[in-house]
PyMOL commands that place a pseudoatom at each C-alpha (Angstrom):
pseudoatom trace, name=CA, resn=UNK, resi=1, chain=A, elem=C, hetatm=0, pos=[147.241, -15.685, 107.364]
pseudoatom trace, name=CA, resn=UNK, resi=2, chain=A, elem=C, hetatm=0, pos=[146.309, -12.760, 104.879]
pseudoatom trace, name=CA, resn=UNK, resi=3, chain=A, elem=C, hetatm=0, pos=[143.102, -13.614, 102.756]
pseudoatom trace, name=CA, resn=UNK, resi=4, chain=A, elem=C, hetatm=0, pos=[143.738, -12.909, 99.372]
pseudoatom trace, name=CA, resn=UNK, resi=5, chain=A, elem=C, hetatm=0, pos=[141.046, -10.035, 98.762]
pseudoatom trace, name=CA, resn=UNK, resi=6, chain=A, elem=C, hetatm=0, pos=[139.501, -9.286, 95.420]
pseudoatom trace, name=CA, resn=UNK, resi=7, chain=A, elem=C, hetatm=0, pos=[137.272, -6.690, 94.690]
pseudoatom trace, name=CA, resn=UNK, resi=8, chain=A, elem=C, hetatm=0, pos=[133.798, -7.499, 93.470]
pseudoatom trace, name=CA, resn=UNK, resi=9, chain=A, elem=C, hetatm=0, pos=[130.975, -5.466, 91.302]
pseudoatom trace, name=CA, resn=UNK, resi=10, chain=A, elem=C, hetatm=0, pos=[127.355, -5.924, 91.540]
pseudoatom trace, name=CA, resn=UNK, resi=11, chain=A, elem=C, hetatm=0, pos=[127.350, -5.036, 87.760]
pseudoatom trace, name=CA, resn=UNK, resi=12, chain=A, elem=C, hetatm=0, pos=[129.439, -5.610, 84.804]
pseudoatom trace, name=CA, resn=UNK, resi=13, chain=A, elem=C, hetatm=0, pos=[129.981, -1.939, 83.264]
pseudoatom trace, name=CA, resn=UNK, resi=14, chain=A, elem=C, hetatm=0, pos=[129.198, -2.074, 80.190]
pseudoatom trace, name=CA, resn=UNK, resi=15, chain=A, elem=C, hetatm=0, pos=[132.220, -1.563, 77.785]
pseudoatom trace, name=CA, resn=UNK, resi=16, chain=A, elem=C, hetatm=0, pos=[130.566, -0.126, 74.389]
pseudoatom trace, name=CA, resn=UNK, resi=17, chain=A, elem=C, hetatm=0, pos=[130.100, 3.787, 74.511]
pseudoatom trace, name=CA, resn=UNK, resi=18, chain=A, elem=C, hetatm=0, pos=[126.912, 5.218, 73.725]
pseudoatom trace, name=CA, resn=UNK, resi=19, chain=A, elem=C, hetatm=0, pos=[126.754, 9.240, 72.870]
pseudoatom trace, name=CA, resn=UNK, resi=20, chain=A, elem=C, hetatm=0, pos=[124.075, 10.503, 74.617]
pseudoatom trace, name=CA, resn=UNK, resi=21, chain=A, elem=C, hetatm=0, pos=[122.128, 14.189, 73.108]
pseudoatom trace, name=CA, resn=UNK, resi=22, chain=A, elem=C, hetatm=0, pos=[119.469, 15.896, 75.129]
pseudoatom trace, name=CA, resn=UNK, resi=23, chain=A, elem=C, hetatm=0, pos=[118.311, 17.903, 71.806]
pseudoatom trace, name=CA, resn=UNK, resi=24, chain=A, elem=C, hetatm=0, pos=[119.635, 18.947, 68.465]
pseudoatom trace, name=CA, resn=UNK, resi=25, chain=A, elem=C, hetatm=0, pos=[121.629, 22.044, 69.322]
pseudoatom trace, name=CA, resn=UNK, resi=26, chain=A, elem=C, hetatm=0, pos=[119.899, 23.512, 65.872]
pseudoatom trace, name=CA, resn=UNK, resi=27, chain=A, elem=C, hetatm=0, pos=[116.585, 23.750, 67.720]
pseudoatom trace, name=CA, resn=UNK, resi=28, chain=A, elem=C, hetatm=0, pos=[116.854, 26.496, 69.130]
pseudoatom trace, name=CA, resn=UNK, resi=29, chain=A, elem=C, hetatm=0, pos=[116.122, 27.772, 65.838]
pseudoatom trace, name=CA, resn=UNK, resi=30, chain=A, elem=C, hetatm=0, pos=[112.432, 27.502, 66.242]
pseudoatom trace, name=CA, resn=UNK, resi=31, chain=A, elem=C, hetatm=0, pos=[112.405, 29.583, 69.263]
pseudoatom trace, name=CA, resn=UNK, resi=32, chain=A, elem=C, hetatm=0, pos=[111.774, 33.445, 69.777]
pseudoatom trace, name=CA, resn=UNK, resi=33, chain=A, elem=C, hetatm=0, pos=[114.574, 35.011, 70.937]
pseudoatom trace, name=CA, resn=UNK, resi=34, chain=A, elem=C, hetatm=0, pos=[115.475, 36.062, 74.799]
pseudoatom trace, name=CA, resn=UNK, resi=35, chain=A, elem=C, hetatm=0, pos=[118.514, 38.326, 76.357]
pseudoatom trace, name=CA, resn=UNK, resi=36, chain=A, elem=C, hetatm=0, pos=[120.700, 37.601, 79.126]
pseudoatom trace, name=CA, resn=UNK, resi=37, chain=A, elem=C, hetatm=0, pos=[122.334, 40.646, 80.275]
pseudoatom trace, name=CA, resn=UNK, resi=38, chain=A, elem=C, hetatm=0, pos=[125.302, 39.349, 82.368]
pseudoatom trace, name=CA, resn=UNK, resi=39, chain=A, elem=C, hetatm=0, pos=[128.608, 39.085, 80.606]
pseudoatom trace, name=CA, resn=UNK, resi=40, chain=A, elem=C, hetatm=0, pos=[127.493, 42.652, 78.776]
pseudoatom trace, name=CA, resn=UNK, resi=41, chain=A, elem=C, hetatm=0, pos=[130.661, 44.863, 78.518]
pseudoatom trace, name=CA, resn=UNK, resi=42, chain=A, elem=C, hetatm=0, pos=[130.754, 48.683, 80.295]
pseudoatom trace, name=CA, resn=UNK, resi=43, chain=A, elem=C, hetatm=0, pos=[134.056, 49.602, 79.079]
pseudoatom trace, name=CA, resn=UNK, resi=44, chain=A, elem=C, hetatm=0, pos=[136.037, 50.267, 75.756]
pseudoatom trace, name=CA, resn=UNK, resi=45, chain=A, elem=C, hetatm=0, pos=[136.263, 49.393, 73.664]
pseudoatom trace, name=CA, resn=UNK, resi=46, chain=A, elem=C, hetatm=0, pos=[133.361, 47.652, 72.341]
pseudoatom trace, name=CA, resn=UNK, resi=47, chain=A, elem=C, hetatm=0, pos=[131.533, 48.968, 76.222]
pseudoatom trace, name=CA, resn=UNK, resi=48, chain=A, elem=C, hetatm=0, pos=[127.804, 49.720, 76.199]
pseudoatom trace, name=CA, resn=UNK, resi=49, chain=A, elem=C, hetatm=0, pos=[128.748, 52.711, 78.575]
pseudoatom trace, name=CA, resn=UNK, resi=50, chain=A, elem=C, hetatm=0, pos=[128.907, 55.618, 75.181]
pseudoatom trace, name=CA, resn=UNK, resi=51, chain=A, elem=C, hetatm=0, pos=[125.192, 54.869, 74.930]
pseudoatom trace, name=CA, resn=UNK, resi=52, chain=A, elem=C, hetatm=0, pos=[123.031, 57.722, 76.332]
pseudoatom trace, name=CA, resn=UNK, resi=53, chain=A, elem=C, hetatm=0, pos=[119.296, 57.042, 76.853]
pseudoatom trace, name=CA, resn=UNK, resi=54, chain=A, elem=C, hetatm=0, pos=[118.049, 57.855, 73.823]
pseudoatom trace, name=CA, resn=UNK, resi=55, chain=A, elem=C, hetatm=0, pos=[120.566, 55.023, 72.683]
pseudoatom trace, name=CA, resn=UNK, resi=56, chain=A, elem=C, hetatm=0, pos=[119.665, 52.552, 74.839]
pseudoatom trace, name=CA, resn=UNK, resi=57, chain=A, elem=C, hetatm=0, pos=[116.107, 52.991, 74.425]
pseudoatom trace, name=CA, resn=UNK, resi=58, chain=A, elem=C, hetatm=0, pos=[116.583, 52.387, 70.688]
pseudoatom trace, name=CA, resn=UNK, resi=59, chain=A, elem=C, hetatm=0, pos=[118.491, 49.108, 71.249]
pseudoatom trace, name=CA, resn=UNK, resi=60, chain=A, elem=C, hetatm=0, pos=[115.667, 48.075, 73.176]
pseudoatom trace, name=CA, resn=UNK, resi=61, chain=A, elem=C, hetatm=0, pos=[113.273, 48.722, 70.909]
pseudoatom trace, name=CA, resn=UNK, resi=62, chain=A, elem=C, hetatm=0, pos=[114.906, 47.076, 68.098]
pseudoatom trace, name=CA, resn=UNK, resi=63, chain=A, elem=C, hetatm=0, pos=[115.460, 44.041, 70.257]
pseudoatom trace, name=CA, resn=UNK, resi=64, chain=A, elem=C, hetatm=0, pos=[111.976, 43.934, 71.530]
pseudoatom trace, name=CA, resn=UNK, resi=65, chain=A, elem=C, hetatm=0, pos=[111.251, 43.125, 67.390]
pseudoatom trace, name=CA, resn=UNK, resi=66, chain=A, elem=C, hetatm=0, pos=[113.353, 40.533, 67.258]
pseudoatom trace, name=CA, resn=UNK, resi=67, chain=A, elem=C, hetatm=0, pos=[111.249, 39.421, 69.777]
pseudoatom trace, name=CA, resn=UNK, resi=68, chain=A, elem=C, hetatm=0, pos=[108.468, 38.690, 67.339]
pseudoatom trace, name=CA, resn=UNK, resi=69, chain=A, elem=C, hetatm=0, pos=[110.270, 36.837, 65.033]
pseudoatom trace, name=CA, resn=UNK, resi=70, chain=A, elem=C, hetatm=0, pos=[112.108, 33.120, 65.608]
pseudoatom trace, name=CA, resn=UNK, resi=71, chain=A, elem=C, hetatm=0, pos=[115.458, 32.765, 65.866]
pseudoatom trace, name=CA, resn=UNK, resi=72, chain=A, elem=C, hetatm=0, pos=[115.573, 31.153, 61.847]
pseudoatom trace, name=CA, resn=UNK, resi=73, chain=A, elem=C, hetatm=0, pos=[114.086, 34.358, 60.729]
pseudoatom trace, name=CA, resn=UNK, resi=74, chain=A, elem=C, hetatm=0, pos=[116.900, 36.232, 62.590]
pseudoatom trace, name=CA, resn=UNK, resi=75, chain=A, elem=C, hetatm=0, pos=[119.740, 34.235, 61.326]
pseudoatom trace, name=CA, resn=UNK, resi=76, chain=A, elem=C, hetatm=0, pos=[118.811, 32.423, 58.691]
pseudoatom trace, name=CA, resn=UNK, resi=77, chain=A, elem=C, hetatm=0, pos=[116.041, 34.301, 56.384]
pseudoatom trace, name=CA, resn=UNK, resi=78, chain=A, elem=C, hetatm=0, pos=[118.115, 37.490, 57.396]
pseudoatom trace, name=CA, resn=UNK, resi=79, chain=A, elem=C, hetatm=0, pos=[121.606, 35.997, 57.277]
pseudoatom trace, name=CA, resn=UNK, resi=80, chain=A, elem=C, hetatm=0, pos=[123.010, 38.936, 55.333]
pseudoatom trace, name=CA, resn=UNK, resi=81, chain=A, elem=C, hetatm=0, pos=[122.436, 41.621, 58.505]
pseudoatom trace, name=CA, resn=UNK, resi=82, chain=A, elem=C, hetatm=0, pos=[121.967, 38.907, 61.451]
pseudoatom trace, name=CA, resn=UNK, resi=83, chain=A, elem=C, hetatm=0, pos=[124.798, 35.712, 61.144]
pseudoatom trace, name=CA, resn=UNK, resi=84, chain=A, elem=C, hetatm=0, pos=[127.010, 34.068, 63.187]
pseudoatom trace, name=CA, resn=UNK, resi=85, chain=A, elem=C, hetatm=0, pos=[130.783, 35.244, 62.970]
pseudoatom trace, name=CA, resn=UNK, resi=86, chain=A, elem=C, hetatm=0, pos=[133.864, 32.847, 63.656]
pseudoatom trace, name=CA, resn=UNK, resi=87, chain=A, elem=C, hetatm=0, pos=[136.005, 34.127, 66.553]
pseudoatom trace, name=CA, resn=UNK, resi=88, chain=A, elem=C, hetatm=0, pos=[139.361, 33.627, 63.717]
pseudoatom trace, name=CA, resn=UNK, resi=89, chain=A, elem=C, hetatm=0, pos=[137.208, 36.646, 61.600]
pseudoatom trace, name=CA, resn=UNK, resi=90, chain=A, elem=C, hetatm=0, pos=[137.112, 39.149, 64.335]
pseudoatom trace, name=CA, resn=UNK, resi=91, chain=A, elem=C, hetatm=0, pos=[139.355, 41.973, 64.622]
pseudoatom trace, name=CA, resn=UNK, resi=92, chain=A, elem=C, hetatm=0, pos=[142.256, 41.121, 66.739]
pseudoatom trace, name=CA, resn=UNK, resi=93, chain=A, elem=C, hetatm=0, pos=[141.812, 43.718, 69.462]
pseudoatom trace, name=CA, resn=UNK, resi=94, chain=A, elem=C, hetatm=0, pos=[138.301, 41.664, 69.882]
pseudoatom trace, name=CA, resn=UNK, resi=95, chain=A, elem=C, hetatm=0, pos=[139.983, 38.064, 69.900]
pseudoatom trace, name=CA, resn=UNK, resi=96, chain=A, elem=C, hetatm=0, pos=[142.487, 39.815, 72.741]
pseudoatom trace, name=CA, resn=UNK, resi=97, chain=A, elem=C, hetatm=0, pos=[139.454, 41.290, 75.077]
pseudoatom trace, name=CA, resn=UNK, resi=98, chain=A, elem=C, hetatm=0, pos=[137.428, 37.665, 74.504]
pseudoatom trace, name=CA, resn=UNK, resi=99, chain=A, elem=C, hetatm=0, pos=[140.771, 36.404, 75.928]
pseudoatom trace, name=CA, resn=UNK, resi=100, chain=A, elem=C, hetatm=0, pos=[140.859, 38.848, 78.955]
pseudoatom trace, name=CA, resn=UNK, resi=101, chain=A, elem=C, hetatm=0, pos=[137.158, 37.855, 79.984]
pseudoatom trace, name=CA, resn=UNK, resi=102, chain=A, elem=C, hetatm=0, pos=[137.967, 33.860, 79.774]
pseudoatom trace, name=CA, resn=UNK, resi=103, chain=A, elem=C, hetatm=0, pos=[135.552, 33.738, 76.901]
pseudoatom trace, name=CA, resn=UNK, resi=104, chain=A, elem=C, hetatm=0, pos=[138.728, 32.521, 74.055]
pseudoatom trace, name=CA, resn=UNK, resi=105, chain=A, elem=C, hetatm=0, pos=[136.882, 28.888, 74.000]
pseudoatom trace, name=CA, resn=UNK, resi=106, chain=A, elem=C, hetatm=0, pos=[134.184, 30.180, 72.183]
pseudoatom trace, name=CA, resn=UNK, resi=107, chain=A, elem=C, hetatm=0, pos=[134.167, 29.142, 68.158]
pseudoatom trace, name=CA, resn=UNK, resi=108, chain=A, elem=C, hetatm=0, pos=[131.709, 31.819, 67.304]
pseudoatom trace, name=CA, resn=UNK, resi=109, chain=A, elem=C, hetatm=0, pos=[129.808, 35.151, 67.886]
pseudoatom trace, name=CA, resn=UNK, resi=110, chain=A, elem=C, hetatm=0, pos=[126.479, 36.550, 66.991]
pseudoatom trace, name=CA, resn=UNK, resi=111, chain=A, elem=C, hetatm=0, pos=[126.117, 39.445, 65.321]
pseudoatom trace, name=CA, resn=UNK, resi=112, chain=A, elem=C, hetatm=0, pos=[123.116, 41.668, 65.390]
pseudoatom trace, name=CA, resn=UNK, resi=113, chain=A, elem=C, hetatm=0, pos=[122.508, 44.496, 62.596]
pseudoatom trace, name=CA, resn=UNK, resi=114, chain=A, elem=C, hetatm=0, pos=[120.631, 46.791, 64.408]
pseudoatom trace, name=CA, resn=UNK, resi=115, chain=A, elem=C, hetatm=0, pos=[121.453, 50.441, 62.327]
pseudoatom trace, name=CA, resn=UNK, resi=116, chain=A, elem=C, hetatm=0, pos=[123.115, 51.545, 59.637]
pseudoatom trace, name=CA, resn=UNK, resi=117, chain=A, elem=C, hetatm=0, pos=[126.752, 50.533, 61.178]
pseudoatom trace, name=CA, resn=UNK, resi=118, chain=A, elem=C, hetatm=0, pos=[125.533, 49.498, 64.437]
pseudoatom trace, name=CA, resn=UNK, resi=119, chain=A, elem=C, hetatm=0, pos=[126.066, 45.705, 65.845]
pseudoatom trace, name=CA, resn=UNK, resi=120, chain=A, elem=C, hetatm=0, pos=[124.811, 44.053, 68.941]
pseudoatom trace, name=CA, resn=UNK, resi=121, chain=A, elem=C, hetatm=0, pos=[127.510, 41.267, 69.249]
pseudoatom trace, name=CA, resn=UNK, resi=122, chain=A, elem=C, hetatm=0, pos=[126.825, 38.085, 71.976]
pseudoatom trace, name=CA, resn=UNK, resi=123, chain=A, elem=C, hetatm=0, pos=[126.720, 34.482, 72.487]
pseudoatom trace, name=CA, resn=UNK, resi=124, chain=A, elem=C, hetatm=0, pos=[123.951, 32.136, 71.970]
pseudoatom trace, name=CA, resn=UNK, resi=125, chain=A, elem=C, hetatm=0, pos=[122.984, 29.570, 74.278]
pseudoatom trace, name=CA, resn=UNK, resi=126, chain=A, elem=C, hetatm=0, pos=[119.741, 27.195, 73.691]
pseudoatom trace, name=CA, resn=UNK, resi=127, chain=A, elem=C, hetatm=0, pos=[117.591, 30.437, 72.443]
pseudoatom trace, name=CA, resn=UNK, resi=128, chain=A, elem=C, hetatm=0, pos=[119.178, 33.310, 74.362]
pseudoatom trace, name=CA, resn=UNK, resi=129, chain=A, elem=C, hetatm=0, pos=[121.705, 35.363, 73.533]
pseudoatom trace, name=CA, resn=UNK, resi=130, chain=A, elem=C, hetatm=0, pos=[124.131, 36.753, 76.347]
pseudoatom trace, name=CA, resn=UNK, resi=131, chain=A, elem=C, hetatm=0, pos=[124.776, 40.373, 75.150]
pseudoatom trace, name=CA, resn=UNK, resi=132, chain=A, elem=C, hetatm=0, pos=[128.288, 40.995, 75.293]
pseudoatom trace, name=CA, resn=UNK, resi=133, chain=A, elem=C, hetatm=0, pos=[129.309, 44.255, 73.000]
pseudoatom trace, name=CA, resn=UNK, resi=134, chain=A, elem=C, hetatm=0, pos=[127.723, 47.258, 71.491]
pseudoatom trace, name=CA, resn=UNK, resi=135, chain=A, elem=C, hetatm=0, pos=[129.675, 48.124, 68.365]
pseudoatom trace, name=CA, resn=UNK, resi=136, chain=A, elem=C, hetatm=0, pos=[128.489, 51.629, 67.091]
pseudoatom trace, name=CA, resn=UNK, resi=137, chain=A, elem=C, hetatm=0, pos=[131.260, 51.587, 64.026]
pseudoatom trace, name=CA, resn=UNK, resi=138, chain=A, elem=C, hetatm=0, pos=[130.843, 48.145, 62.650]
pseudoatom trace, name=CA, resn=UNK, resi=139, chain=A, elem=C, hetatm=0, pos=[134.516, 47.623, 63.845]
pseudoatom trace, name=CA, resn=UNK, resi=140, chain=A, elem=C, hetatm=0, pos=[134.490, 44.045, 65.837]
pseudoatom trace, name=CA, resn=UNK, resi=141, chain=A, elem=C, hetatm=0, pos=[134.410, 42.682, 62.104]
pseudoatom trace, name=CA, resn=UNK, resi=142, chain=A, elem=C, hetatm=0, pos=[134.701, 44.890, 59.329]
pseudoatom trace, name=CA, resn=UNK, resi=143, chain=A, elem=C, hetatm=0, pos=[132.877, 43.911, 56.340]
pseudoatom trace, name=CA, resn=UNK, resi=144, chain=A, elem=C, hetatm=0, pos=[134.965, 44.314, 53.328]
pseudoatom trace, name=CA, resn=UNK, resi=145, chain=A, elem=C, hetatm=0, pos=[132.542, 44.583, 50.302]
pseudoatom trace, name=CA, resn=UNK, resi=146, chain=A, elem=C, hetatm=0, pos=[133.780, 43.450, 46.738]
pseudoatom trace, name=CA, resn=UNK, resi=147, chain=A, elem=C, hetatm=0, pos=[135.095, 45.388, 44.156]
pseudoatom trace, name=CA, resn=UNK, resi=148, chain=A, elem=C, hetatm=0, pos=[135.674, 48.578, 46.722]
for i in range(1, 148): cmd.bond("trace and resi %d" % i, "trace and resi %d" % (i + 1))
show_as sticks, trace
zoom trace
């Protein structure tokens, strides 16, 4: 004769669902900033390969100052050079390349103003940012200024 077999938990699971945050993801705000170097681009056409040395060392430098400063002063006291850009503002040719490099999740991009025209462009995660483009020409999202 078969036994009729029920299955049996040492623990009711508890039904009501409880969200659970390691941190505010705005904390990284207090932090100094730090560069991850991996998903950086070598090709066009936003590739850091048209730097020469002189270039690079300049980049460096520049980020080596944002060094000093926390990650509020970068992006929020300087908001008008240093801000966060929504993927949807980009230029399309951008939105197309974040697609070939399995990055099209992403909501949003950081933009750094580091000369006249020139952008560092990357993603920030807990305090660092992963470079990912150097755009010389301020193309990856054009500013269009009023009344010009």
């Amino acid at each position: 004769m078969a036994k009729n077999k029920q299955p049996k938990a040492r623990e009711i699971p508890s039904t009501s669902k409880q969200p659970k945050v390691a941190g505010d993801p705005q904390d990284y705000y207090q932090k100094k900033p730090a560069w991850r170097i991996s998903k950086m681009e070598f090709s066009a056409p936003f590739g850091w390969h048209i730097l020469d040395a002189n270039g690079i060392a300049s980049i460096l430098e520049k980020l080596a100052n944002f060094e000093t400063m926390t990650w509020r002063e970068i992006l929020l006291d300087a908001k008008k050079q240093n801000h966060n850009v929504s993927v949807d503002k980009l230029i399309k040719e951008a939105q197309d390349r974040l697609t070939e490099i399995s990055l099209d999740d992403l909501d949003e991009l950081t933009s750094l103003h580091l000369t006249g025209k020139g952008r560092v462009w990357g993603i920030i995660d807990q305090g660092v940012m992963n470079l990912l483009w150097w755009d010389p020409e301020h193309q990856v999202c054009p500013s269009h200024k009023k009344h010009t």
